[in-house]
C-alpha positions in Angstrom: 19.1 9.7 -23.8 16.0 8.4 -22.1 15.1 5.3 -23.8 12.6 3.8 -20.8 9.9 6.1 -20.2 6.5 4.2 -21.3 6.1 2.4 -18.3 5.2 6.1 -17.0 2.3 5.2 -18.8 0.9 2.7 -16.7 1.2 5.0 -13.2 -2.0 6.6 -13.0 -0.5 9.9 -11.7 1.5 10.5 -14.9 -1.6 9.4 -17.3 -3.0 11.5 -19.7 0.9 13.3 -20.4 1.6 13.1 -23.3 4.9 11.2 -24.8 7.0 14.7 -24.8 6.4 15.3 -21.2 6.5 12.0 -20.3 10.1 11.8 -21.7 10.8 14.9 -19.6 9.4 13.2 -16.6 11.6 9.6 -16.9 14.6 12.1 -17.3 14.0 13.6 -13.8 13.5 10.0 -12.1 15.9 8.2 -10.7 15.5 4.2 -10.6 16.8 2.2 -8.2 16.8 -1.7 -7.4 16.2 -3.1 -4.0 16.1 -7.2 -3.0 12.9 -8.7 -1.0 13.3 -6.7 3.1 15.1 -4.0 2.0 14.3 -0.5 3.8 13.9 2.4 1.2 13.6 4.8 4.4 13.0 4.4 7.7 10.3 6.3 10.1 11.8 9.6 11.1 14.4 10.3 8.4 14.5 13.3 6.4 13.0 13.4 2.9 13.4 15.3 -0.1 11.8 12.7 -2.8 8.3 11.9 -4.3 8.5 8.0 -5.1 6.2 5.7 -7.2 6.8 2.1 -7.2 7.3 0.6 -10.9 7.7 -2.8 -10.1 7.2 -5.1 -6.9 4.9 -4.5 -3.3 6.5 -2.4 -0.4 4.6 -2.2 3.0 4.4 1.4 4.6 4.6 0.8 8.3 5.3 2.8 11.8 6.6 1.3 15.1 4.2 1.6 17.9 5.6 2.4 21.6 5.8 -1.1 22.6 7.9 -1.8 19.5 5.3 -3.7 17.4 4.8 -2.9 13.9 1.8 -1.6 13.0 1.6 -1.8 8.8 -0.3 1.3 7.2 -1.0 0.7 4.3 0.5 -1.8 0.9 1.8 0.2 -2.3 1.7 -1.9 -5.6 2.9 -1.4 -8.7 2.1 2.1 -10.6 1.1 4.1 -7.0 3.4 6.7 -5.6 4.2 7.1 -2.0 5.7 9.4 0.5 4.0 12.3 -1.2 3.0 14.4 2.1 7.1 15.2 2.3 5.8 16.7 -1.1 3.9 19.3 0.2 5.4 19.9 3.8 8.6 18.5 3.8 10.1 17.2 7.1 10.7 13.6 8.1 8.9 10.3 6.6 5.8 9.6 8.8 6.5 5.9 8.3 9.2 3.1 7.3 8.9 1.8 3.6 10.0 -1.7 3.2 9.7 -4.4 0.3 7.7 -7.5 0.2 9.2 -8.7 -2.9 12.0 -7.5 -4.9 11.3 -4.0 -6.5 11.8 -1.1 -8.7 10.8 2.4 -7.0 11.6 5.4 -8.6 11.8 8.9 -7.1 11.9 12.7 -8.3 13.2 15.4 -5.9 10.6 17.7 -4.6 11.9 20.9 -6.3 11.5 19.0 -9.7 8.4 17.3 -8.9 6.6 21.3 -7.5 7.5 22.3 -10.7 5.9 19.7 -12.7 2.7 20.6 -10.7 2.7 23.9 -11.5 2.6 23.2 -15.1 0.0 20.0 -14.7 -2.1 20.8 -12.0 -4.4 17.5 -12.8 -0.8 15.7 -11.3 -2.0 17.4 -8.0 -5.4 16.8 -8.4 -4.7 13.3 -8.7 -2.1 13.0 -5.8 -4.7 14.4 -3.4 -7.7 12.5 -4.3 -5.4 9.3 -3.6 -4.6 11.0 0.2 -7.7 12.1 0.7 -8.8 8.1 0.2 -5.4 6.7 2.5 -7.1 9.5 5.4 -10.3 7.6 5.2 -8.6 4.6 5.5 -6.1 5.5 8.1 -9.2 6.7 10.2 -11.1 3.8 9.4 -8.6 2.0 11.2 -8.4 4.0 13.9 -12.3 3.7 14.3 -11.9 -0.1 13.9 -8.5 -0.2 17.0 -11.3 1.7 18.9 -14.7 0.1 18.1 -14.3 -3.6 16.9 -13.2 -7.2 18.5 -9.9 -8.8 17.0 -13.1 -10.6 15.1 -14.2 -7.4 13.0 -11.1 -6.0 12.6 -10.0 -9.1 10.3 -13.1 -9.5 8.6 -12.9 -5.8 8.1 -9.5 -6.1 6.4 -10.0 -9.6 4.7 -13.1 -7.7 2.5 -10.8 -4.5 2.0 -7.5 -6.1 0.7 -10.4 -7.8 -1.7 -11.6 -5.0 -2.7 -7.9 -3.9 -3.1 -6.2 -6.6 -4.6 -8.7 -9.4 -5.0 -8.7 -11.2 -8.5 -12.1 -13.3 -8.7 -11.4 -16.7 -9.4 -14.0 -19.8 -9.3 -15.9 -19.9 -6.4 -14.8 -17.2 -4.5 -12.1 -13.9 -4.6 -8.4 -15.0 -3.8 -7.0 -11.6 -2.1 -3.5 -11.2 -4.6 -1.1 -10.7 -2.1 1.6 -13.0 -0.4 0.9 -12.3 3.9 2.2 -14.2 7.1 -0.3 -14.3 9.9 2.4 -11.9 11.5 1.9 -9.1 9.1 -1.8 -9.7 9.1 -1.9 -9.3 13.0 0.7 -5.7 12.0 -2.3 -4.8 10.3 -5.0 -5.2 12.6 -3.3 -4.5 15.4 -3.2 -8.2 17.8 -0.8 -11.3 17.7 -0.2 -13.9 15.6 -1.7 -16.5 17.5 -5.3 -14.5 17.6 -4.6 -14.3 13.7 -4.3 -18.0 12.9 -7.4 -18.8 16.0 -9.9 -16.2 13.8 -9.0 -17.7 10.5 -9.0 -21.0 11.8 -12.4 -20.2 13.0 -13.5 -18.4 9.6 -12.2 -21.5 8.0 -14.8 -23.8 9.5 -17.5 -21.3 9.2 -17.0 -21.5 5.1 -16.0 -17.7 4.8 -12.5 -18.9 3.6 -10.1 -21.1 3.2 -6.2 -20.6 3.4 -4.0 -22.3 1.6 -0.4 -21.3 3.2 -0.3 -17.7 2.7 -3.3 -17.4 0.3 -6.8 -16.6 1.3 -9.2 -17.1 -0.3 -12.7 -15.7 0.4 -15.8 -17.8 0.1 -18.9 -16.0 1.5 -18.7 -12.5 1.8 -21.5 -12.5 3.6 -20.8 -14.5 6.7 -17.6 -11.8 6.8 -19.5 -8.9 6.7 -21.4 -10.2 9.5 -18.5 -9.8 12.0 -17.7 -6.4 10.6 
């Protein structure tokens, strides 16, 4: 007997089911518990799941060439991930890792096809949210391409607002816990050109960081870099 199924509620995918087929969904998902740093799978393994994230942050990430990490994308709580194995199958594109301890439940493919063909506004949904992670994956590619170390961390500081930013007095404090390591994974440079830009964004009055929280001041003066 399924007796946890509402929080299928709160994942945008599964909204608008109703309580029924909601039930039917929780009994095809299987919920697993991972600590802070645990790998769910790793770049290059074979996969046979859809996943959604009920509780907790993961990082999707690949390893370049020269063995840096170069992080994709964030997933929070109530997205799904790993969905292109959903429609192609194969091997995970990238390496799925938590940034805080999680819950992450998963559906086989066959199930999860099956529950598209009956709700095909399931798909709808699941392709609009690709369609925006190929925008964004080719924005970064444009910005590795076009812009100094400079615009590519104003350009990410203003996107992880938009993301995950939570207005509070004074400015828009970007809700997420990240070292100057994974920031410089995400823009692609090192550390130490994270910490001299920020340090340099500090005194200009775009931000101010307070260990690992960042705060954003003028949005303007970031937008100029970008």
């Amino acid at each position: 007997m399924i007796e946890d199924w509402e929080y299928l509620k709160n994942i945008p995918v599964f909204s608008g089911l109703s309580p029924e087929e909601l039930k039917k969904i929780a009994s095809l998902a299987i919920i697993r518990h991972y600590k802070k740093n645990m790998y769910i799978f790793l770049e290059g393994e074979p996969g046979n799941a859809f996943y959604f994230l009920k509780k907790g942050l993961i990082k999707m990430y690949q390893v370049l060439e020269d063995g840096r990490e170069k992080i994709l994308h964030f997933v929070r709580e109530g997205e799904f991930f790993a969905e292109v194995l959903l429609f192609e199958g194969g091997v995970y594109p990238a390496t799925a890792q938590t940034m805080t301890d999680c819950e992450v439940g998963s559906i086989r493919n066959e199930d999860m096809e099956k529950l598209l063909q009956k709700h095909g506004e399931i798909a709808v949904k699941i392709i609009k949210v690709m369609s925006r992670r190929l925008r964004q994956a080719q924005g970064h590619v444009r910005d590795l391409a076009l812009k100094s170390a400079y615009g590519r961390l104003a350009s990410a500081l203003l996107q992880l607002a938009e993301e995950y930013g939570v207005r509070e007095k004074g400015g828009t404090v970007i809700a997420l816990s990240l070292s100057q390591q994974e920031i410089a994974n995400l823009i692609g440079t090192s550390r130490e050109t994270v910490a001299r830009i920020l340090t340099d964004f500090k005194r200009l009055g775009a931000l101010e960081v307070q260990r690992q929280r960042i705060k954003i001041l003028d949005r303007n003066k970031l937008e100029g870099w970008v």
